[in-house]
Structures are given as structure tokens and as C-alpha cells.
N, CA, C and O atoms as a GROMACS GRO file, in nm:
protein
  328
    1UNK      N    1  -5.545   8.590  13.485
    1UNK     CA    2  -5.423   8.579  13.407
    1UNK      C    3  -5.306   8.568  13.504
    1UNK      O    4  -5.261   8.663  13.569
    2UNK      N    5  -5.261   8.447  13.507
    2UNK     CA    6  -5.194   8.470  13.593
    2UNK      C    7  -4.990   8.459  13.567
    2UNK      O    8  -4.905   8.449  13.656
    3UNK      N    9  -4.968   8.467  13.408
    3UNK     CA   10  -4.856   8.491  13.367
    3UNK      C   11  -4.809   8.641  13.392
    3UNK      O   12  -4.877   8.742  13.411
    4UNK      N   13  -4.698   8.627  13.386
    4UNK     CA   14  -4.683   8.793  13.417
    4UNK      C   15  -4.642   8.824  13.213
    4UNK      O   16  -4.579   8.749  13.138
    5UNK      N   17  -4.691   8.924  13.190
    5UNK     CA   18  -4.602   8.970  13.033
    5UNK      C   19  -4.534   9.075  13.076
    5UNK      O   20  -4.556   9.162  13.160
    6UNK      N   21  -4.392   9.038  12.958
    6UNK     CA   22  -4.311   9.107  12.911
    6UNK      C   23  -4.308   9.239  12.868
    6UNK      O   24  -4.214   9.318  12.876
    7UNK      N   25  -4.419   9.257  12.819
    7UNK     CA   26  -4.455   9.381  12.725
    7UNK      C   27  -4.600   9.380  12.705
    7UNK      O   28  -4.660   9.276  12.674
    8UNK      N   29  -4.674   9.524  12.726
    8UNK     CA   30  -4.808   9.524  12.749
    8UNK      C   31  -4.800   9.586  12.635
    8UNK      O   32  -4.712   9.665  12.602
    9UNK      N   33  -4.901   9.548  12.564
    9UNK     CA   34  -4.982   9.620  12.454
    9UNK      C   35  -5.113   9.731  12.385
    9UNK      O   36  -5.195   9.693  12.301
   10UNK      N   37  -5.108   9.858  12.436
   10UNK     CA   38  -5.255   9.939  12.442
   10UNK      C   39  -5.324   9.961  12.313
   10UNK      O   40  -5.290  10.054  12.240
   11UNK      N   41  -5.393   9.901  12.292
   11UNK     CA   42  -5.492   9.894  12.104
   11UNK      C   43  -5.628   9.935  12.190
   11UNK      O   44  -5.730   9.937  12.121
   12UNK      N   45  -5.639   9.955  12.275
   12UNK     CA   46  -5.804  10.015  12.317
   12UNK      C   47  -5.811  10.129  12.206
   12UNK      O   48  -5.726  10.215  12.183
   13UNK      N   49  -5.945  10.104  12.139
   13UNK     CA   50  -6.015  10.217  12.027
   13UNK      C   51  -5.946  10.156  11.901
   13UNK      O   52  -5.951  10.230  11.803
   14UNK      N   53  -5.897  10.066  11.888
   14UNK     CA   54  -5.841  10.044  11.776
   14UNK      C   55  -5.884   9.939  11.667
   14UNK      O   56  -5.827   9.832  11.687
   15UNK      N   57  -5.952   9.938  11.575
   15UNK     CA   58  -6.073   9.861  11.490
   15UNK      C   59  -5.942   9.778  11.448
   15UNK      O   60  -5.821   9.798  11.452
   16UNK      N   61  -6.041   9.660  11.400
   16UNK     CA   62  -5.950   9.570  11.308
   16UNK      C   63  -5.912   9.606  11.134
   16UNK      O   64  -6.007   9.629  11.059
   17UNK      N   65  -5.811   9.609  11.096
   17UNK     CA   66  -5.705   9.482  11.159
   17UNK      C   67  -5.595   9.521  11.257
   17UNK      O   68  -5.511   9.444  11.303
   18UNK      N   69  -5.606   9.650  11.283
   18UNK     CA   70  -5.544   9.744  11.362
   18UNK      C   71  -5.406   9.644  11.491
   18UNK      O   72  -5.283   9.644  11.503
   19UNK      N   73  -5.529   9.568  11.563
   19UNK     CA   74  -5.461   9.495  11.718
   19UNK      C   75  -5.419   9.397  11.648
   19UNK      O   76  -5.341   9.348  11.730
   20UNK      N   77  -5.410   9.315  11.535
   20UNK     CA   78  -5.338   9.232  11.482
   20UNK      C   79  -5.216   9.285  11.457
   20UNK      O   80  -5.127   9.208  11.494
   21UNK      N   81  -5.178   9.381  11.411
   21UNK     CA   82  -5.117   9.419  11.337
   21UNK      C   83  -5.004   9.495  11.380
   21UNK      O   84  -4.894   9.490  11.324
   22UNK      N   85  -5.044   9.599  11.531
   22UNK     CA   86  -4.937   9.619  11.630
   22UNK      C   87  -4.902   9.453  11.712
   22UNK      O   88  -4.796   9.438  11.772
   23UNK      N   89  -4.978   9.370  11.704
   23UNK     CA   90  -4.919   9.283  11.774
   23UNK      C   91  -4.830   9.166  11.708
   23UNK      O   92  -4.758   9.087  11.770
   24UNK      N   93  -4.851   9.170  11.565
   24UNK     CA   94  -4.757   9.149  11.492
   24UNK      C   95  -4.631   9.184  11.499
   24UNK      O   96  -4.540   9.101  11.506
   25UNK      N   97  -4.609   9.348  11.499
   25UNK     CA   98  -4.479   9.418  11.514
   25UNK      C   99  -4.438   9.399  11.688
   25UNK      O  100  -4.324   9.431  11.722
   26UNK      N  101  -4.493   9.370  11.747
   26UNK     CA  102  -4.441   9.383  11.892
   26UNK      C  103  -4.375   9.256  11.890
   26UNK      O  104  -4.259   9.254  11.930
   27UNK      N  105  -4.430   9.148  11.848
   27UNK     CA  106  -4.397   9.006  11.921
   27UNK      C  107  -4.274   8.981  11.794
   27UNK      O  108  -4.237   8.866  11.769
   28UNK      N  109  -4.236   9.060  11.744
   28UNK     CA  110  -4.151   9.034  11.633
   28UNK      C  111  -4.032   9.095  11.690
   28UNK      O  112  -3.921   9.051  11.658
   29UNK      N  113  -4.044   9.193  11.773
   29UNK     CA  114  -3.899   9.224  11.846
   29UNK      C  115  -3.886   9.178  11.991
   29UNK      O  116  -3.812   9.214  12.082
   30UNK      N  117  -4.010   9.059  11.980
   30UNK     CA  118  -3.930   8.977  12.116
   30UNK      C  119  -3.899   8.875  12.142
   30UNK      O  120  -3.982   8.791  12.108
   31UNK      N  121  -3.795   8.828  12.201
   31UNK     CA  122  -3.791   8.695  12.221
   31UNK      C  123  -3.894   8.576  12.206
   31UNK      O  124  -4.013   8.606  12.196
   32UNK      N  125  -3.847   8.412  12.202
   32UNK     CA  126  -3.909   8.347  12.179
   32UNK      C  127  -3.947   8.293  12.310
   32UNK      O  128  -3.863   8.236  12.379
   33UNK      N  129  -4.102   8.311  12.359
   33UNK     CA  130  -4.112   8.264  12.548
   33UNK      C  131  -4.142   8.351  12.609
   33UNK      O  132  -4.210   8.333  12.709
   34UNK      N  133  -4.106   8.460  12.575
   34UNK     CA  134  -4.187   8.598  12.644
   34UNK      C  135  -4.357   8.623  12.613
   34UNK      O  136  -4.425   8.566  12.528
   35UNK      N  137  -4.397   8.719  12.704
   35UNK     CA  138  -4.526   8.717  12.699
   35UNK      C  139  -4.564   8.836  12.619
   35UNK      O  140  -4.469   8.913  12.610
   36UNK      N  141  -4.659   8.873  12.564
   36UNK     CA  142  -4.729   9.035  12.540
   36UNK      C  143  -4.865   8.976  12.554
   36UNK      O  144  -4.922   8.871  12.525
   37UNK      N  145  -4.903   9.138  12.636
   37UNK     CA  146  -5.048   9.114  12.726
   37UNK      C  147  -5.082   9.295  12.624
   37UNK      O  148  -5.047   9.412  12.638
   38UNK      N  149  -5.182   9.203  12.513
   38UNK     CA  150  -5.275   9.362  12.453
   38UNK      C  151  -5.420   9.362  12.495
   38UNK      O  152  -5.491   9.262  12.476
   39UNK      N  153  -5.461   9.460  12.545
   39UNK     CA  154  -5.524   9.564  12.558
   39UNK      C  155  -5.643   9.591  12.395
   39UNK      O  156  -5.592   9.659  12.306
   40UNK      N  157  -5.796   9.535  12.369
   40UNK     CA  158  -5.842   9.592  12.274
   40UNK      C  159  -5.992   9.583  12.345
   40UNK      O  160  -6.036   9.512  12.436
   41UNK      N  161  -6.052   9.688  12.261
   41UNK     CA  162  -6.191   9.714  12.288
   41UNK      C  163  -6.247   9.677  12.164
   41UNK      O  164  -6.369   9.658  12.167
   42UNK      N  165  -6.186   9.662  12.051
   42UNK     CA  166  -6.283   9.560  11.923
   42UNK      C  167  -6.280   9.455  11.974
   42UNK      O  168  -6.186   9.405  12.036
   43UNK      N  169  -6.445   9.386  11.943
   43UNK     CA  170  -6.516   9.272  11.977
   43UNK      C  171  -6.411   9.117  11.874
   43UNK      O  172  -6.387   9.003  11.915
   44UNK      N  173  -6.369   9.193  11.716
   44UNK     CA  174  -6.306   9.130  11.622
   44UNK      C  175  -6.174   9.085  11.648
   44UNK      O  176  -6.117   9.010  11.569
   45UNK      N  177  -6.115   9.131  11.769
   45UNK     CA  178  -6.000   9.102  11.831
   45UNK      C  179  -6.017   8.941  11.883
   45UNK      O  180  -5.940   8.849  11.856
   46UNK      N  181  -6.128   8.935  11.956
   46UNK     CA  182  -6.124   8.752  11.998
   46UNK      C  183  -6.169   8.668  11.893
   46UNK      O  184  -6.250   8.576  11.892
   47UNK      N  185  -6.100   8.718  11.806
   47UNK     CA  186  -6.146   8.618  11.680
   47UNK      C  187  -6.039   8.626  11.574
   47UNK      O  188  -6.015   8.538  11.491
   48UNK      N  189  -5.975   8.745  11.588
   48UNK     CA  190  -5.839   8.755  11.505
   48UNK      C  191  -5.736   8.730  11.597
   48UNK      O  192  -5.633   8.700  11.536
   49UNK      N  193  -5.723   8.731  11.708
   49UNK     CA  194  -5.559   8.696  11.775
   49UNK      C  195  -5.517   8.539  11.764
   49UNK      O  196  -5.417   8.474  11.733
   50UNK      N  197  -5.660   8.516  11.810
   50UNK     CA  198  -5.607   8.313  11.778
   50UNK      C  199  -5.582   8.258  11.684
   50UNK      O  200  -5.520   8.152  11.678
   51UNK      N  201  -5.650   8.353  11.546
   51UNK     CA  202  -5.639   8.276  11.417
   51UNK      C  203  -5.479   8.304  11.349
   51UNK      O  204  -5.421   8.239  11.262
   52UNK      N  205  -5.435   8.421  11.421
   52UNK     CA  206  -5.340   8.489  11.437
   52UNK      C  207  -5.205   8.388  11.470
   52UNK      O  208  -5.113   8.332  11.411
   53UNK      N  209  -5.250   8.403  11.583
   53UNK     CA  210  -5.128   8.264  11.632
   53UNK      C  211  -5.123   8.161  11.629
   53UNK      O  212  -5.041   8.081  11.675
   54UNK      N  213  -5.239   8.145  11.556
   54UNK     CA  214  -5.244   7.980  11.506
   54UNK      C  215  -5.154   7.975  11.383
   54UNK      O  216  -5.093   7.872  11.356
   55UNK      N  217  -5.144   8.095  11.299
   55UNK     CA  218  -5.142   8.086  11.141
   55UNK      C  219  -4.957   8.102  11.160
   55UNK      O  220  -4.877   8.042  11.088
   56UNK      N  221  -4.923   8.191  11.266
   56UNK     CA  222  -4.814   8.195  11.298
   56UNK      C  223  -4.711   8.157  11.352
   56UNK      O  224  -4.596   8.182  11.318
   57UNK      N  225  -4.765   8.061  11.486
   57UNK     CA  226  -4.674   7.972  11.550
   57UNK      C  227  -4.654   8.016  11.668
   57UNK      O  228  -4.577   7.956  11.743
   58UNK      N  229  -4.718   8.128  11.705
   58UNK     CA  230  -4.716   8.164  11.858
   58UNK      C  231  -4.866   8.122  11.958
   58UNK      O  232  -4.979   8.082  11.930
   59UNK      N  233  -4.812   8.149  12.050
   59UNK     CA  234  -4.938   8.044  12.177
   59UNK      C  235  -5.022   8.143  12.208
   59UNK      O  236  -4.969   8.246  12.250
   60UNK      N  237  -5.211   8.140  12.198
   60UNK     CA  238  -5.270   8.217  12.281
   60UNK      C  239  -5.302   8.148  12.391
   60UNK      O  240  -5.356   8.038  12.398
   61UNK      N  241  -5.249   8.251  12.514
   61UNK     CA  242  -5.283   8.187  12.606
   61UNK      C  243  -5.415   8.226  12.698
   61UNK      O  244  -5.464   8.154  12.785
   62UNK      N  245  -5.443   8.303  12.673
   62UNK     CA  246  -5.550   8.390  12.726
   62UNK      C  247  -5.629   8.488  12.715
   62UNK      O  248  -5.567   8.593  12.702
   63UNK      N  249  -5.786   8.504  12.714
   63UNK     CA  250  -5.822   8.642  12.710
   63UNK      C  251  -5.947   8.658  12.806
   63UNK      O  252  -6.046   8.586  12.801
   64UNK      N  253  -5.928   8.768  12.897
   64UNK     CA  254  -6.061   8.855  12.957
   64UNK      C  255  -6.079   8.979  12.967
   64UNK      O  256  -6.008   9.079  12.957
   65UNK      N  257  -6.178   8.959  12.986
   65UNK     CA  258  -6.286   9.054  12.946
   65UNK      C  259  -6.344   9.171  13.098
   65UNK      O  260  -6.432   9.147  13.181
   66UNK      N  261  -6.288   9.250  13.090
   66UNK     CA  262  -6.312   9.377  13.227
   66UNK      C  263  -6.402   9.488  13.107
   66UNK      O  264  -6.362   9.566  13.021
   67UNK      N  265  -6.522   9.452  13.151
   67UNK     CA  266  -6.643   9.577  13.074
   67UNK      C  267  -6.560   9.574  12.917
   67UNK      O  268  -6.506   9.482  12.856
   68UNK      N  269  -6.573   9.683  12.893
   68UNK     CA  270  -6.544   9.692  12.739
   68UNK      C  271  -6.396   9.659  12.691
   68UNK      O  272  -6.386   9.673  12.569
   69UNK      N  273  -6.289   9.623  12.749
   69UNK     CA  274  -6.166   9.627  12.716
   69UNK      C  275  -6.175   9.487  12.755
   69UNK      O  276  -6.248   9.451  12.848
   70UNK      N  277  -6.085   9.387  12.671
   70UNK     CA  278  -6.038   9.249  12.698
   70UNK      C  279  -5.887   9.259  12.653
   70UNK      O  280  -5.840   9.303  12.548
   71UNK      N  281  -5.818   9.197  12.778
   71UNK     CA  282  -5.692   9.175  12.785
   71UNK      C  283  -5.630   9.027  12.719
   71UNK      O  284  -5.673   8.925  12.774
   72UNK      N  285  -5.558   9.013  12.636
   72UNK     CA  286  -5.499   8.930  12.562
   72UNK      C  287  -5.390   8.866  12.598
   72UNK      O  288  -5.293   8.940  12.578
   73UNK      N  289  -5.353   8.739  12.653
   73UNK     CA  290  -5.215   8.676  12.617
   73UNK      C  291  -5.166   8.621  12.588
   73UNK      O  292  -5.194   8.503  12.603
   74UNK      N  293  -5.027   8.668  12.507
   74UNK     CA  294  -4.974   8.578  12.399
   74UNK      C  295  -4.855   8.583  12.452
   74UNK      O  296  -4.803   8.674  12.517
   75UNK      N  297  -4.779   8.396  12.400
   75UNK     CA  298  -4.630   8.418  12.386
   75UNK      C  299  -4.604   8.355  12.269
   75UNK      O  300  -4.650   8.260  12.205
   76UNK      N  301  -4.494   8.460  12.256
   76UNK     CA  302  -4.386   8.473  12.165
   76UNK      C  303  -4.366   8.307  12.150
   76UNK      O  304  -4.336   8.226  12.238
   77UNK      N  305  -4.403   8.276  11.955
   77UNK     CA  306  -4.339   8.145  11.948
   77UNK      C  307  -4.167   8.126  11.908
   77UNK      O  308  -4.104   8.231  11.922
   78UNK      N  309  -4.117   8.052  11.878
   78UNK     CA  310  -3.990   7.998  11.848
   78UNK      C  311  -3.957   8.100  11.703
   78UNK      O  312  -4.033   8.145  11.618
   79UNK      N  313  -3.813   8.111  11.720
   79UNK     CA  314  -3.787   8.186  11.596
   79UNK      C  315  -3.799   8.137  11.480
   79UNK      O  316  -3.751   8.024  11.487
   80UNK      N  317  -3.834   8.155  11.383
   80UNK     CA  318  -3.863   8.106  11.241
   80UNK      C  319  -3.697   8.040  11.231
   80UNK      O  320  -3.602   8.104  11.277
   81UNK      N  321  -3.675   7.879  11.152
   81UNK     CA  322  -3.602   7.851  11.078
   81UNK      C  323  -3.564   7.929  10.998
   81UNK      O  324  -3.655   7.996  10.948
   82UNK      N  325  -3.419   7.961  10.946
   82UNK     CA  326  -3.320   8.006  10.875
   82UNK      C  327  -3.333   7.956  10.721
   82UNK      O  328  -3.248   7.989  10.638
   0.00000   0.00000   0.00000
């Protein structure tokens, strides 16, 4: 990973829809272009973040995998039209 993020995200132990759902509220108080790098040990996480930011308009850019925890990164898409 070689972006740096803005804001790290810790959801280790946290079942779905759980890491969707703080990462919902995180990337919602940040800028548009910034990064958040979460942190989950559900397997359901690499399967909900992309569908996630697909459905939403923000970029996944990455995820690996160190033993049981996989690190996530996303940036922040463009602010919603008015």
C-alpha cells in the first residue's frame, strides 16, 4: 500500500455490517481525495467495501491481507451534488 491515509480505521473483531458502516461514518466527515485505511478481521469485509464504493462513488483502492487482519483503502469520493 503504498498511499499514505488520512485517517486509519480499527473494525478488527467487528462482524458485518459493522466495517461498512463505521466506514460509512468516517469517510462522511472527510474530505473529497483523502484516504481511510480500515483495519477488519471479517472475511465479509472484501466483499462489502467494494460493493460499498461502488454503490457510493468512492474509490477502492486496495486491500491486504497480514494473517487474520486485512487492511483496506479507500478514498473519499467527490461531494454529492446539491
Amino acid at each position: 500500500m503504498t498511499r499514505t491515509p488520512d485517517l486509519t480505521l480499527d473494525c478488527e473483531g467487528l462482524l458485518c455490517p459493522l466495517p461498512v458502516l463505521r466506514a460509512r461514518k468516517a469517510l462522511a466527515a472527510m474530505a473529497p481525495g483523502q484516504i481511510l485505511r480500515l483495519t477488519a478481521t471479517d472475511r465479509m469485509a472484501a466483499i462489502d467495501l467494494p460493493h460499498f464504493c461502488a454503490e457510493t462513488g468512492h474509490r477502492f483502492l486496495a486491500a491486504e491481507e497480514t494473517g487474520p487482519v486485512t487492511a483496506y483503502l479507500i478514498e473519499r469520493g467527490p461531494a454529492p451534488l446539491a
